[in-house]
C-alpha positions, 0 to 999 in steps of 0.5 A: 857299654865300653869294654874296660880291661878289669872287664876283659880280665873279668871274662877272661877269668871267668870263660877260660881260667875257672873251666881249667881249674874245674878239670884240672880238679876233676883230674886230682880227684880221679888221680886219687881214686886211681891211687887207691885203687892201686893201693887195694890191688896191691894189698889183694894180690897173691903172695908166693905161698898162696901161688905155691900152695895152690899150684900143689893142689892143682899139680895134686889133682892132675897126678890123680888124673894121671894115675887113673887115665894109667889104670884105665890104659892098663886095663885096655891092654 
């Protein structure tokens, strides 16, 4: 069997381009799983209120810490 250039091209088509397209495909589907994911992350995230309000509890908490470890000092003396 004589090899023709349609059969050329036709392997050529078929070993080589139809691979790229399948990766270059699998790379679009993981590019857009990325960018949800993106999207979600940025809808999640912390504002500034929720930042400032949960670094009041904690600054609250180590004041009553504080306080106590001052009493318990106090009391040593």
């Amino acid at each position: 069997m004589e090899i023709t250039p349609v059969v050329f091209w036709n392997v050529l088509l078929t070993l080589v381009i139809a691979p790229a397209f399948w990766a270059f495909r699998s790379l679009l589907a993981e590019i857009k799983r990325i960018d949800i994911l993106l999207a979600r992350t940025r809808e999640e995230y912390a504002t500034k209120t929720d930042l400032r309000d949960n670094m009041q509890s904690v600054m609250d908490a180590l004041h009553r810490v504080e306080d106590k470890l001052d009493k318990v000092l106090a009391k040593e003396k």
